[in-house]
C-alpha positions as CSV (number, residue, x, y, z in Angstrom):
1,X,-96.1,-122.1,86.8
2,X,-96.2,-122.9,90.5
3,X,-93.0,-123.2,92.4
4,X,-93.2,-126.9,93.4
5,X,-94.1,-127.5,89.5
6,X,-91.3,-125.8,88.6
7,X,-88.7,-127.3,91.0
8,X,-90.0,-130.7,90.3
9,X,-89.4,-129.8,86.5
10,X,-85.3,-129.0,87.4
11,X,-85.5,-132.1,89.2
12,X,-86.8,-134.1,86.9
13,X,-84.4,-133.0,84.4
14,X,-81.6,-133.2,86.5
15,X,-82.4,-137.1,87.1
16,X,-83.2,-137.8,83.1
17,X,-79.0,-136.7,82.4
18,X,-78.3,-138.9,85.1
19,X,-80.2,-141.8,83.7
20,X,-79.0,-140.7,80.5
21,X,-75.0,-140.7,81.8
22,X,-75.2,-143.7,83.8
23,X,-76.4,-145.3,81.1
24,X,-74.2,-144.2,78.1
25,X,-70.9,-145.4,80.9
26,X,-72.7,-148.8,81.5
27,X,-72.9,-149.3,77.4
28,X,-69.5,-148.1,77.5
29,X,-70.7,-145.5,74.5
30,X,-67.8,-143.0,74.1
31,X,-68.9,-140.0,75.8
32,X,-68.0,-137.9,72.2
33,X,-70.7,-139.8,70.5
34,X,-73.2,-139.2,73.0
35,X,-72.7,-135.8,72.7
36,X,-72.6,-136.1,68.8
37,X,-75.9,-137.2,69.2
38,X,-77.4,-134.6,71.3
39,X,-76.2,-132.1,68.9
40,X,-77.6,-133.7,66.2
41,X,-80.4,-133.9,68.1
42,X,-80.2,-130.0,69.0
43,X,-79.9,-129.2,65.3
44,X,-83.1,-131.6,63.9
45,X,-85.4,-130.2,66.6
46,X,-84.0,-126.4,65.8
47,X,-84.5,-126.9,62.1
48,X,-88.0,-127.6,62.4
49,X,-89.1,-124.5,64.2
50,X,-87.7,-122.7,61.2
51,X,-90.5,-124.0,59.6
């Protein structure tokens, strides 16, 4: 992967949990339920490369 692709890729990612912050604070979602979430979300997409 070329360097720009791959620095574009961190950035990218870096603004998406941004987004993804901002927005759980503007909803005023409990930060503990956002991160239930993404380890639910963790575990669901883990469980399926066991397949």
């Amino acid at each position: 992967m070329p360097l720009p692709h791959f620095l574009a890729l961190i950035a990218f990612v870096i603004l998406a949990a941004g987004l993804t912050l901002g927005l759980a604070v503007w909803a005023d979602l409990p930060l503990a339920a956002l991160g239930f979430a993404a380890l639910a979300g963790s575990l669901v997409l883990g469980a399926r490369q066991w397949r």
